[in-house]
PARORO-672076 format. One record per residue (C-alpha): x negated, y negated, z; residue in three letters. Coordinates in nm, 4 decimals. Layout:
ATOM x y z residu
ATOM X Y Z ALA
...
***
This chain:
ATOM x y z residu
ATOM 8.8038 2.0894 8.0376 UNK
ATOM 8.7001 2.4425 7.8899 UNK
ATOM 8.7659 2.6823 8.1440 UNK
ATOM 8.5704 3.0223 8.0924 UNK
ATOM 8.7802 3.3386 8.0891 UNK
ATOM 8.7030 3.6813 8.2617 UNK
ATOM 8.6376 3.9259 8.0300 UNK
ATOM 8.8271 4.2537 8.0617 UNK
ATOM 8.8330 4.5312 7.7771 UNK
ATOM 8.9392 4.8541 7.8562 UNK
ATOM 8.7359 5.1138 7.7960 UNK
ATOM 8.3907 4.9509 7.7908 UNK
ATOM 8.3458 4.7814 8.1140 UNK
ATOM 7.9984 4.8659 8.1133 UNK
ATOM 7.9085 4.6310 7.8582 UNK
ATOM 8.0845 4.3461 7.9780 UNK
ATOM 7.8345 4.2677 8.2893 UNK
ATOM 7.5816 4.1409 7.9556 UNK
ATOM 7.5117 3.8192 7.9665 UNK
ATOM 7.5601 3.5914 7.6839 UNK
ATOM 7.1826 3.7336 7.5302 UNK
ATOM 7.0391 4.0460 7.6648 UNK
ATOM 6.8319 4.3098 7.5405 UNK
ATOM 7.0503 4.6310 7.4031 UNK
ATOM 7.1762 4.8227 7.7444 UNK
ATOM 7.0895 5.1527 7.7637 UNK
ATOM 7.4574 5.3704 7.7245 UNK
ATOM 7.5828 5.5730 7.9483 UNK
ATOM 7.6269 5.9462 7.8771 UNK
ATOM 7.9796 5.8780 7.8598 UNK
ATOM 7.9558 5.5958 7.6600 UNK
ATOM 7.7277 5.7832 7.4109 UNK
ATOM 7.9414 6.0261 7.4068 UNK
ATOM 8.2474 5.7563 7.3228 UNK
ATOM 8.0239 5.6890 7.0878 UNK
ATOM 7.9704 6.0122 6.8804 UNK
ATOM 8.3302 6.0532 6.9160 UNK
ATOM 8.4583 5.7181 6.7532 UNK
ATOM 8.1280 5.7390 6.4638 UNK
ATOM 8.3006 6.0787 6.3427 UNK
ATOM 8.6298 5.9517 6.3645 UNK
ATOM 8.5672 5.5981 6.1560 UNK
ATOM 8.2639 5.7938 5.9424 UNK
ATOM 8.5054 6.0116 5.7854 UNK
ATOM 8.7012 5.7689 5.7115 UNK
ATOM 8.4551 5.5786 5.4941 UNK
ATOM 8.2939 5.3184 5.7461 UNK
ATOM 7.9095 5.2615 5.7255 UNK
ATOM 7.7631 5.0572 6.0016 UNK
ATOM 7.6317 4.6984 5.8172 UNK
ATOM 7.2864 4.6289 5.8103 UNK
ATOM 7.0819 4.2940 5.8392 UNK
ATOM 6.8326 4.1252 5.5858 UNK
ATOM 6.5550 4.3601 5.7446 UNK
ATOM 6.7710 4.6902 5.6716 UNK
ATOM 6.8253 4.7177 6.0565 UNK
ATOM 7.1843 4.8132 6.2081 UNK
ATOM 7.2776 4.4627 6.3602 UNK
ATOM 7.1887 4.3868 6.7225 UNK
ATOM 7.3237 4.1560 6.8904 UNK
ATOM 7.1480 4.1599 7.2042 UNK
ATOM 7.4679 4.1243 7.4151 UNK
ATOM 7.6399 3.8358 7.2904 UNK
ATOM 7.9610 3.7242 7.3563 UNK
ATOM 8.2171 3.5669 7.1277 UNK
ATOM 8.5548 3.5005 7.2481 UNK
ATOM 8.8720 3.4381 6.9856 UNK
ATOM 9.0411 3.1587 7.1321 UNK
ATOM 9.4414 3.0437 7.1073 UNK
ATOM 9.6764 2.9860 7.2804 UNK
ATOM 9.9230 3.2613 7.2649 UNK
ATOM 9.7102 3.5719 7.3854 UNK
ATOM 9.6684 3.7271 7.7449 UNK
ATOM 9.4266 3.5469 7.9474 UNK
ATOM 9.2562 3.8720 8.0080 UNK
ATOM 9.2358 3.9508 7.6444 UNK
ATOM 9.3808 4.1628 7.3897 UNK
ATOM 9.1517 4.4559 7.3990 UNK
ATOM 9.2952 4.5659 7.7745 UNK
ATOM 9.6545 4.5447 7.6241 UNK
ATOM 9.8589 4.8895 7.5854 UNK
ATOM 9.8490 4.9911 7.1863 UNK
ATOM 10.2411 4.9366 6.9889 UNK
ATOM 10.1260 5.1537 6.7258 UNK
ATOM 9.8968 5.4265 6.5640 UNK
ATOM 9.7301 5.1797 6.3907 UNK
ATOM 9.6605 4.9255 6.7319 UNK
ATOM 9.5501 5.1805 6.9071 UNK
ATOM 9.2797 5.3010 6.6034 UNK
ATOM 9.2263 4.9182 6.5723 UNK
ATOM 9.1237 4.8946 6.9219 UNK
ATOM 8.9225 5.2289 6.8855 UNK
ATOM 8.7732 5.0092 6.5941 UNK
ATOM 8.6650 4.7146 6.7585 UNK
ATOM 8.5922 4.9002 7.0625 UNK
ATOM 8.2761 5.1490 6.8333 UNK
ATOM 8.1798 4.8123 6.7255 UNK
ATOM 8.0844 4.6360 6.9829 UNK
ATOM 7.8961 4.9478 7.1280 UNK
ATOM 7.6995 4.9978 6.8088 UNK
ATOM 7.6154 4.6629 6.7020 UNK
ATOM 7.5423 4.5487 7.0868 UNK
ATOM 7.8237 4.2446 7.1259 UNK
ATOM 8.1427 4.1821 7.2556 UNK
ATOM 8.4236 4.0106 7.1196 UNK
ATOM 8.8354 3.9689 7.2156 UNK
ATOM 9.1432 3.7198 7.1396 UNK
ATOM 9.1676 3.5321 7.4572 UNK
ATOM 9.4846 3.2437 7.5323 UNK
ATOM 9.3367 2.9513 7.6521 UNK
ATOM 9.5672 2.7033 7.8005 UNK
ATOM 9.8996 2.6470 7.6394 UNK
ATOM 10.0337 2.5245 7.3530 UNK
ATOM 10.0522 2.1765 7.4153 UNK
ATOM 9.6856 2.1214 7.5676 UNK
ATOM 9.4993 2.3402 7.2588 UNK
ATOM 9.4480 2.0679 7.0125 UNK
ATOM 9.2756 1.8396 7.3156 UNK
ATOM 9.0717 2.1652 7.4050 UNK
ATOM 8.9477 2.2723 7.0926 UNK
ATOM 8.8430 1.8661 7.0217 UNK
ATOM 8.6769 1.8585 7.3570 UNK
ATOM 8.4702 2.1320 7.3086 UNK
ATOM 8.3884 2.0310 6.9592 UNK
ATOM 8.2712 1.7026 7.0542 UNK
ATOM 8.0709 1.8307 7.3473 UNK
ATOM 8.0028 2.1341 7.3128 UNK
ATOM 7.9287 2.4072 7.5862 UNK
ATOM 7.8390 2.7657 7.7313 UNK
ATOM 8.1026 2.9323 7.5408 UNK
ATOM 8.0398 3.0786 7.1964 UNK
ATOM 8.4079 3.0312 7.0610 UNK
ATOM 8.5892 3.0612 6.7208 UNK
ATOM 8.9367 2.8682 6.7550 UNK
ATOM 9.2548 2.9293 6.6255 UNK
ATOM 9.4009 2.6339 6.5325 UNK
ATOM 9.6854 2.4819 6.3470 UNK
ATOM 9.8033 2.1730 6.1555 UNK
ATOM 9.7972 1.9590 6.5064 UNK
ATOM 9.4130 1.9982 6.5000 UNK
ATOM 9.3263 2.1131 6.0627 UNK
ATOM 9.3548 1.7079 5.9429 UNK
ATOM 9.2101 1.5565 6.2685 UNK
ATOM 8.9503 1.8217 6.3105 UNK
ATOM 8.8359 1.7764 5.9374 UNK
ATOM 8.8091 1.4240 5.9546 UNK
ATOM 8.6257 1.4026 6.2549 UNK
ATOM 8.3436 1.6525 6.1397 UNK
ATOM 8.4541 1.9105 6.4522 UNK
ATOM 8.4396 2.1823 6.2792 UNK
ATOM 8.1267 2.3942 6.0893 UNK
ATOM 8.0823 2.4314 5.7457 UNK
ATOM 8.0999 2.7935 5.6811 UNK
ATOM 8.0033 2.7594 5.3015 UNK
ATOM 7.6378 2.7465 5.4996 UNK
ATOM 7.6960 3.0873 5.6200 UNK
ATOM 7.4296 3.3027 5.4777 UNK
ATOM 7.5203 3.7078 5.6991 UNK
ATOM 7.8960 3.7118 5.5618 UNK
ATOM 8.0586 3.7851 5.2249 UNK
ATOM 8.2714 3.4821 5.2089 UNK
ATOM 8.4025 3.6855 4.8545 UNK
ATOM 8.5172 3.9596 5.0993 UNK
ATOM 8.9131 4.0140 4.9980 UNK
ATOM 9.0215 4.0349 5.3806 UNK
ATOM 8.9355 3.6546 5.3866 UNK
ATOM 9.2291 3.4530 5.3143 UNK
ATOM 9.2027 3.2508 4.9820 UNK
ATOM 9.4811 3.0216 5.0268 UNK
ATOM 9.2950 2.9067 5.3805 UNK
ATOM 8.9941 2.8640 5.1604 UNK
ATOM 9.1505 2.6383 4.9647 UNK
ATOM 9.3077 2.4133 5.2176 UNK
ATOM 9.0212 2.4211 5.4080 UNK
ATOM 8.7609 2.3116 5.1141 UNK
ATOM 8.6082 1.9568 5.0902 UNK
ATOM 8.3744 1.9725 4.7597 UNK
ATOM 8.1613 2.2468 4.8224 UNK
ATOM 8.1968 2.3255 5.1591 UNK
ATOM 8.5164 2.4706 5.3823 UNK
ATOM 8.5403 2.4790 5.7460 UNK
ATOM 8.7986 2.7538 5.7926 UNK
ATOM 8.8656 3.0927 5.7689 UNK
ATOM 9.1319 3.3510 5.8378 UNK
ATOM 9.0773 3.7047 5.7962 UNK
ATOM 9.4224 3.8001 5.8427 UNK
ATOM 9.6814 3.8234 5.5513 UNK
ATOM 9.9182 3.5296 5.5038 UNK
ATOM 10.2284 3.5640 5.6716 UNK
ATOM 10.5060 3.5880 5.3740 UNK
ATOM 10.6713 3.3462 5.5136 UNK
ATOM 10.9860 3.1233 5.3582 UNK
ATOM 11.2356 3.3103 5.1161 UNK
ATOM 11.5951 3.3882 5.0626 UNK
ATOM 11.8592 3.5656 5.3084 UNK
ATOM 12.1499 3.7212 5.2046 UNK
ATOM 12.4988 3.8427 5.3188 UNK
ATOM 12.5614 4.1714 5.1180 UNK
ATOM 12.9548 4.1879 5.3002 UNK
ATOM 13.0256 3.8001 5.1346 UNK
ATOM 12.8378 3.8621 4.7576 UNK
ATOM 13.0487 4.2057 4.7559 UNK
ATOM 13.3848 4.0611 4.8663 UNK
ATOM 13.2877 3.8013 4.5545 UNK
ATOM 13.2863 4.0799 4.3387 UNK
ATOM 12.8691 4.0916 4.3538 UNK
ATOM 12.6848 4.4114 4.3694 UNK
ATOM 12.4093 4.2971 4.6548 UNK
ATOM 12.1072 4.5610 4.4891 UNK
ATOM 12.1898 4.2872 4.1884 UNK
ATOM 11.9804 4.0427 4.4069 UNK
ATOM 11.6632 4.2735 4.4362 UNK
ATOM 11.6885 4.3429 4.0669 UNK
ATOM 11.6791 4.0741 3.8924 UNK
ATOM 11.4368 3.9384 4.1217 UNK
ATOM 11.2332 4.2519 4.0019 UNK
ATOM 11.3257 4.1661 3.6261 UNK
ATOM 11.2053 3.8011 3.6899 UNK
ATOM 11.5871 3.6467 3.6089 UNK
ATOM 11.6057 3.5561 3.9852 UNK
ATOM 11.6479 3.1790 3.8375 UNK
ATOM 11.8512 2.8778 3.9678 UNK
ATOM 12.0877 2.9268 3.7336 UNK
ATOM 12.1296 3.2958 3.8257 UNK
ATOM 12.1400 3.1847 4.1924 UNK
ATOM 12.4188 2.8797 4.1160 UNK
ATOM 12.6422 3.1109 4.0098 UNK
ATOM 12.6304 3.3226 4.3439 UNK
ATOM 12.6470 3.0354 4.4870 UNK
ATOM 12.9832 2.9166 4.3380 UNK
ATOM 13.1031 3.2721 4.3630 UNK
ATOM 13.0496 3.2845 4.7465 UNK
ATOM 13.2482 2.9258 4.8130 UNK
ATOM 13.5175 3.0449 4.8769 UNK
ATOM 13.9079 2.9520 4.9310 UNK
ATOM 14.0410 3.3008 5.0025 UNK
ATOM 14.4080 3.2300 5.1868 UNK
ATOM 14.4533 2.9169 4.9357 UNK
ATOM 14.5259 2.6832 5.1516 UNK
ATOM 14.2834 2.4075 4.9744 UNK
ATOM 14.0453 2.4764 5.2335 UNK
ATOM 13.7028 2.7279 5.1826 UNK
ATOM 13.6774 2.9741 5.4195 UNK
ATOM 13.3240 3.1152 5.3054 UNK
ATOM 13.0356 2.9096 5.1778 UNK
ATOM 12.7705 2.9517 4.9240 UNK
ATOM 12.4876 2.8168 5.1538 UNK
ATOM 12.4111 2.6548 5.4755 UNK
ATOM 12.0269 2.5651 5.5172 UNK
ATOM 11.7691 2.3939 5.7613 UNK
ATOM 11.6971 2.0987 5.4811 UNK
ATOM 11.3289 2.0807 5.5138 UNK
ATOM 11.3132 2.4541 5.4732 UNK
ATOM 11.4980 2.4551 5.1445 UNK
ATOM 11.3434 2.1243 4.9945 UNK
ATOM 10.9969 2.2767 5.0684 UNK
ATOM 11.0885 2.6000 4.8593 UNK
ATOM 11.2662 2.4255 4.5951 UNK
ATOM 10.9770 2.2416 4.4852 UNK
ATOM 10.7570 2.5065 4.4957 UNK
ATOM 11.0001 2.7064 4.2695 UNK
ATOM 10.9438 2.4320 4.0164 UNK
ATOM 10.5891 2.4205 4.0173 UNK
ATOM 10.5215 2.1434 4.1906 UNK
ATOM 10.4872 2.0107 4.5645 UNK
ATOM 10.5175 1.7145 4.8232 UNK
ATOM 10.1227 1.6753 4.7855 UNK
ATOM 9.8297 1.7883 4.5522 UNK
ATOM 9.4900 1.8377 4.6247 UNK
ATOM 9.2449 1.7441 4.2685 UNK
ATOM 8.9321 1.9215 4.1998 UNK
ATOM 8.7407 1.7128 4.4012 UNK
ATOM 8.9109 1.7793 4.6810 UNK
ATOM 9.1645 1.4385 4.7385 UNK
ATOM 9.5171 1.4309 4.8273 UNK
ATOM 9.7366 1.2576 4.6154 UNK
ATOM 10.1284 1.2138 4.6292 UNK
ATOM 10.3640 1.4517 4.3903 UNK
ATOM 10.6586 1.3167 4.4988 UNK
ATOM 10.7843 1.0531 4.1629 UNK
ATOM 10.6617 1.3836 3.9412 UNK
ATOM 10.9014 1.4909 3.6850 UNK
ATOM 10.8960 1.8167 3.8294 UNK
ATOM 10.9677 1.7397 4.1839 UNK
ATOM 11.2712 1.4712 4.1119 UNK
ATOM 11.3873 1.7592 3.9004 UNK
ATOM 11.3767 1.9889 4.1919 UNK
ATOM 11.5527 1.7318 4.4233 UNK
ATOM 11.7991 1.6496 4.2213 UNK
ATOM 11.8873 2.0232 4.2033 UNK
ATOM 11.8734 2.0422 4.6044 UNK
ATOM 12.1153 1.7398 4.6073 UNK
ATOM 12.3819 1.9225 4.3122 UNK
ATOM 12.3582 2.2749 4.5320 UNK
ATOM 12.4119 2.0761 4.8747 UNK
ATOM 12.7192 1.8784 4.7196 UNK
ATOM 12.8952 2.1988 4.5531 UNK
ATOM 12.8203 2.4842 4.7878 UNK
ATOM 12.6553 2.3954 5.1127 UNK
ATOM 12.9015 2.4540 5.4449 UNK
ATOM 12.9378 2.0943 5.5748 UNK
ATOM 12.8352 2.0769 5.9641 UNK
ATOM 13.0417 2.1226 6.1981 UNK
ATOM 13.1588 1.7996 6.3866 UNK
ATOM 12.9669 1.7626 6.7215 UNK
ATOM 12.7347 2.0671 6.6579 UNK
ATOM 12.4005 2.0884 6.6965 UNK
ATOM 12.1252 2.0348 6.4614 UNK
ATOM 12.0466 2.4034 6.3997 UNK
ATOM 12.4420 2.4699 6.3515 UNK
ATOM 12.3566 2.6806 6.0173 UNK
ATOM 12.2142 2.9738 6.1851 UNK
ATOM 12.5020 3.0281 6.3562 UNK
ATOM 12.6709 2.9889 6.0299 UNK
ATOM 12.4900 3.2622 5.8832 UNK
ATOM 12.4994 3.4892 6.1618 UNK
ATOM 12.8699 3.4622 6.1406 UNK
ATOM 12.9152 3.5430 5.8040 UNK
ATOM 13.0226 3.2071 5.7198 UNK
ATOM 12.7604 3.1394 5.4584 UNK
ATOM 12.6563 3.4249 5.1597 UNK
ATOM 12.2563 3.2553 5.1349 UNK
ATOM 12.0112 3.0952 5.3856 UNK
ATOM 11.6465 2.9604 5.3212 UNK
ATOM 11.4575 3.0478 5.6171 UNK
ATOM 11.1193 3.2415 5.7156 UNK
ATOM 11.0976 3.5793 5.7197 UNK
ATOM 11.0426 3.5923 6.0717 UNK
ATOM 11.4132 3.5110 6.1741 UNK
ATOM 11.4214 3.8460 6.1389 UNK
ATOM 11.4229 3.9212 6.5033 UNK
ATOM 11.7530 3.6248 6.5501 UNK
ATOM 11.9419 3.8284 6.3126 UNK
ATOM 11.8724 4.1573 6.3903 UNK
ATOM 12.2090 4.2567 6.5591 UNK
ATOM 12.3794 4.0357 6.2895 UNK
ATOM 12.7701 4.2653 6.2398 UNK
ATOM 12.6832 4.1912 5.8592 UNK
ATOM 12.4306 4.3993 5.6545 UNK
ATOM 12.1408 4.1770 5.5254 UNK
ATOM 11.9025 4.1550 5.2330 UNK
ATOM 11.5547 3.9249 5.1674 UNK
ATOM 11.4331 3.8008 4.8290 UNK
ATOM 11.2306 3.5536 4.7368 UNK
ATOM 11.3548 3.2010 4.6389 UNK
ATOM 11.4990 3.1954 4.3062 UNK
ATOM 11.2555 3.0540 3.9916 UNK
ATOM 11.3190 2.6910 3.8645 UNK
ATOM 11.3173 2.6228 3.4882 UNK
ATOM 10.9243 2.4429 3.5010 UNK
ATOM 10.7645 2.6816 3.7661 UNK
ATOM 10.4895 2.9561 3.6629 UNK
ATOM 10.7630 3.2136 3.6570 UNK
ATOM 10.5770 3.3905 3.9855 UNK
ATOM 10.7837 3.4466 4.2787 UNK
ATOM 10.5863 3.3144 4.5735 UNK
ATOM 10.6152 3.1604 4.8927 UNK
ATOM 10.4511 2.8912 5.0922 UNK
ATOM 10.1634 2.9623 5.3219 UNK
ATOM 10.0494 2.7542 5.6186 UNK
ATOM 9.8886 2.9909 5.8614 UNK
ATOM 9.6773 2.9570 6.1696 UNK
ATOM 9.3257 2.9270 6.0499 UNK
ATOM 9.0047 2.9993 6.2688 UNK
ATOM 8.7262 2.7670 6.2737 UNK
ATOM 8.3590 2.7929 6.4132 UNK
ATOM 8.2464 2.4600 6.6265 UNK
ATOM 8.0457 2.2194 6.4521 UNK
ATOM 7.7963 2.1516 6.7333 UNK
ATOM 7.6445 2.4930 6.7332 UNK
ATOM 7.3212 2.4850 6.6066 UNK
ATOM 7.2478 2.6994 6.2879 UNK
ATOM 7.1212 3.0220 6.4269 UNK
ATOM 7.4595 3.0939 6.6925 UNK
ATOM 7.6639 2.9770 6.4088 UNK
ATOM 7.5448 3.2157 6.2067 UNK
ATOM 7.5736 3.4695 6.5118 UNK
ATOM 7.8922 3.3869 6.6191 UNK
ATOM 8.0006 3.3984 6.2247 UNK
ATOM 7.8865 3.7841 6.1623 UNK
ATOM 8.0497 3.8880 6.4787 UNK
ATOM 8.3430 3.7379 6.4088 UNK
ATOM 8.3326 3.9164 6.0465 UNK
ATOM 8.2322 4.2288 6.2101 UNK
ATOM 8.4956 4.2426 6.4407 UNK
ATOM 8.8150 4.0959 6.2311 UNK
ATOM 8.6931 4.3997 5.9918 UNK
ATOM 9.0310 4.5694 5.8660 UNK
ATOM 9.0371 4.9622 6.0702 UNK
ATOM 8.8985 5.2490 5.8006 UNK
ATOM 9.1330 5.5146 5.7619 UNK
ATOM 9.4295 5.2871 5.6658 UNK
ATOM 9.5596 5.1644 5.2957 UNK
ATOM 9.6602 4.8276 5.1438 UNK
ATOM 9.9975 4.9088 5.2327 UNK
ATOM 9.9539 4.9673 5.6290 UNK
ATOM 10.0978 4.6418 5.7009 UNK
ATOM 10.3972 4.7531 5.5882 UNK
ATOM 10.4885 4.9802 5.9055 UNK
ATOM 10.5317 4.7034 6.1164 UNK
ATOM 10.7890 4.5160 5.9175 UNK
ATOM 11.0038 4.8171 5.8095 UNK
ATOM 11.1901 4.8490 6.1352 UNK
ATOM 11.2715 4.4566 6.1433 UNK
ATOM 11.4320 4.4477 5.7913 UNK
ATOM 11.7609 4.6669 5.6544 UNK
ATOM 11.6037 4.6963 5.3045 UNK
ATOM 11.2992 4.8678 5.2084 UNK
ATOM 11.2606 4.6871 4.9038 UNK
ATOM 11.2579 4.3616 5.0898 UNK
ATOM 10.9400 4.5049 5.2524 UNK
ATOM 10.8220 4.6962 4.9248 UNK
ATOM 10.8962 4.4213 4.6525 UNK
ATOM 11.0059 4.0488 4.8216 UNK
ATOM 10.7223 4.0650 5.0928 UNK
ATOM 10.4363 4.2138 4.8974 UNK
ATOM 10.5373 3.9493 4.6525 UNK
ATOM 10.4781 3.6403 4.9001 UNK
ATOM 10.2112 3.8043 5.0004 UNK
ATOM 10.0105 3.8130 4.6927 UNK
ATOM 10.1032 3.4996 4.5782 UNK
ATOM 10.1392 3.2736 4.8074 UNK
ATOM 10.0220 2.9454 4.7724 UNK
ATOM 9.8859 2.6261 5.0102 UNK
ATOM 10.0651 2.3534 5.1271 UNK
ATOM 9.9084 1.9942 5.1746 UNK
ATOM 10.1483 1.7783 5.3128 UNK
ATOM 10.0033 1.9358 5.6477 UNK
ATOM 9.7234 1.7724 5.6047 UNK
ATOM 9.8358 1.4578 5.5935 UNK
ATOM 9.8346 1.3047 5.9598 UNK
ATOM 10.1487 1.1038 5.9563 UNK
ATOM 10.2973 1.2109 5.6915 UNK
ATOM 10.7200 1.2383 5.7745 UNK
ATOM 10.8506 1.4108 5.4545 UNK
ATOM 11.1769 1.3528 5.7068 UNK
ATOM 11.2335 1.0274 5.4914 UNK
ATOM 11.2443 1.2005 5.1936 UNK
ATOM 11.4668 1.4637 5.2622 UNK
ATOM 11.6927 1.3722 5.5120 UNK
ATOM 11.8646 1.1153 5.2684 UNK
ATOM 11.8049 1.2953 4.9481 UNK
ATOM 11.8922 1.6356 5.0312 UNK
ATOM 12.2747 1.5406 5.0901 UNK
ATOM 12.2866 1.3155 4.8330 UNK
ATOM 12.2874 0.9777 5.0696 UNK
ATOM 12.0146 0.8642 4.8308 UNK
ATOM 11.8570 0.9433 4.4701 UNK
ATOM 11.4874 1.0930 4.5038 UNK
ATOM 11.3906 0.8118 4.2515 UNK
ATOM 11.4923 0.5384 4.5455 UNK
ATOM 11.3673 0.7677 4.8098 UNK
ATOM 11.0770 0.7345 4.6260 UNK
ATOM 11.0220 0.3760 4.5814 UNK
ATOM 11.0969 0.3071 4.9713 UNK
ATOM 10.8432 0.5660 5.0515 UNK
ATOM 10.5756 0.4925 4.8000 UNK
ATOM 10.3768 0.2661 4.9725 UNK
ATOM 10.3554 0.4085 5.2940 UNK
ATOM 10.2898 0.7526 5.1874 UNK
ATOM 9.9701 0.6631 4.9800 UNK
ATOM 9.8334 0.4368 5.2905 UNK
ATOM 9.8356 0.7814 5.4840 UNK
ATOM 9.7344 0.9588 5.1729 UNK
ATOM 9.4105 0.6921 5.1150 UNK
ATOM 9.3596 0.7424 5.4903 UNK
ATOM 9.3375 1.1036 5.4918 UNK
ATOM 9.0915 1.1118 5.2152 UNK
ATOM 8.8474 0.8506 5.3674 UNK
***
């Protein structure tokens, strides 16, 4: 059951009593004066209000659109106390917006976690009151796709699909011949790379900038990162025991990267638009039998009785010199005793020689039973509001991740390179699909990826043939 939130913005309470289509409320003096005050503001900074077909400042006429997930206040973002210069101006944004083009618009939570994917298919199948666009991830992209939930956006006359704040990797995911059903006009989270322990690399004789440049010289290789590897295991008292690792690694993590490294993947997507297994590739037994050689020679064995997610600890400790993990851990490591570094995951010997990273963001989808014209509606508001705040540069996101790391160039150089080229994965989309049979046996070498393979085939192209019905 949809449940209808509240709406509560701070600021413009006034235009919150519209109902879903109204004619254009007359401001208040305050509110024109609000007005004047955020048009000179976002005017010198470059904005011009967007127009319609008819060469009319858009109107409209009230309507509401709330951003659904499942992670925001219920009360909406809007009301919530700015974290930075550029919230608060975002806010200011949003808030100049909705007073000039006569909507309003927030990120509401609806529900939890668990219960989204059943909302957002309820509502899609049934439709309702609401004029929504959900966030939604891979529990709902396959299912939702398949089922026709969601609308096609290619149909979207009022936005600039070409627009570079719209997420191309999403795009491509999200495409099925010539239309796509999702957007996201939020940069791509950079996502899965390389941690490093700068105490462990020096104590192996290893200047830790070393990392950062060759990474900037593009000799950030395998082979470059074997040898660190091999330098960091370690038997310092010897007693025939190591007392430092090269690596210790959630398996998945590092399997996922690896590939990509290599230039290839679990699953492709063809030009017209069908999934089809990578896994017996050249490329990708290559990569896997690399994974298995690194694990065998380098990799801390776990810890008798431990938990699954023992090699977090590890690193933390200072037990391991490298870690493949997302850059988000950031905030689990950031009272690590150890200073830390960030690259990107090394380059294998048949990959396009572009550091990268995998991206598999939230996307945001528009309900396919909307009729046209409130699709279309719902669409320009959307693009109206997600519009990035004037007054800031391509670099802006950058302020939020410099406190979280210890290196500027892992902000500068390893993060603006994820974010410019990452790439989509597809073995999301696969309802079904547990890569888990793969990796848990090849990855420490308890079978070859050429058997894993053959026991897999079968099964993964019925879910394959499935998914592209």
């Amino acid at each position: 059951m949809i449940i209808t939130k509240k709406i509560v913005a701070a600021g413009i309470a006034a235009l919150m009593v519209c109902s879903a289509v109204s004619a254009k409320p007359k401001l208040s003096k305050s509110e024109k004066a609000l007005s004047k005050q955020l048009e000179a503001q976002f005017k010198k900074a470059g904005y011009k209000l967007q127009k319609n077909a008819k060469g009319k400042v858009w109107d409209f006429e009230g309507m509401n659109v709330q951003v659904a997930d499942w992670w925001s206040p219920a009360d909406g973002l809007q009301g919530q106390t700015a974290k930075s210069p550029i919230e608060e101006d975002g806010k200011k944004f949003r808030q100049y917006g909705m007073l000039e083009y006569n909507y309003t618009c927030d990120q509401y939570g609806i529900g939890g976690w668990g219960s989204h994917p059943q909302t957002v298919a309820n509502f899609c199948t049934t439709g309702g009151d609401e004029n929504y666009v959900f966030v939604i991830d891979g529990r709902s992209i396959s299912a939702g796709m398949k089922a026709n939930l969601f609308y096609d956006l290619s149909t979207i006359k009022s936005v600039d699909w070409s627009n570079k704040k719209w997420n191309k990797a999403v795009r491509d995911k999200m495409t099925k011949g010539s239309s796509f059903y999702a957007c996201r006009p939020i940069d791509p989270e950079p996502k899965g790379g390389v941690f490093f322990n700068k105490r462990l690399l020096k104590e192996a004789g290893i200047d830790p900038d070393s990392v950062y440049d060759m990474q900037a010289a593009g000799t950030w290789t395998w082979e470059a990162f074997e040898k660190m590897l091999k330098a960091t295991t370690r038997d310092i008292d010897n007693d025939g025991v190591m007392d430092t690792f090269g690596m210790a690694n959630l398996s998945t993590e590092f399997c996922h990267l690896a590939l990509m490294s290599n230039g290839t993947a679990w699953i492709g997507k063809d030009a017209n638009g069908k999934f089809y297994s990578m896994c017996g590739e050249d490329k990708t037994i290559e990569a896997m039998n690399w994974v298995t050689k690194m694990v065998q020679n380098y990799e801390k064995p776990q810890p008798e009785g431990s938990n699954w997610d023992w090699m977090y600890a590890a690193f933390i400790n200072g037990e391991v010199a490298f870690q493949a993990d997302h850059e988000y851990r950031v905030g689990n490591i950031a009272d690590m005793r150890d200073d830390w570094g960030f690259v990107c995951f090394p380059l294998g010997p048949n990959g396009d020689k572009v550091y990268k990273t995998l991206h598999d963001d939230n996307v945001y989808v528009i309900p396919g039973c909307y009729e046209k014209d409130r699709a279309e509606k719902i669409a320009k508001i959307f693009d109206l509001w997600s519009d990035p705040t004037p007054g800031y540069g391509d670099d802006a996101w950058k302020e939020d991740y410099y406190p979280r790391f210890r290196d500027e160039r892992a902000v500068d150089e390893t993060l603006q390179l994820m974010r410019d080229n990452g790439i989509a994965r597809y073995d999301t989309m696969i309802s079904g699909l547990n890569l888990g049979n793969i990796v848990w046996s090849v990855y420490p070498g308890y079978k070859t990826m050429q058997e894993a393979v053959e026991e897999t085939a079968n099964s993964f192209q019925a879910l394959i043939d499935e998914a592209n019905r």
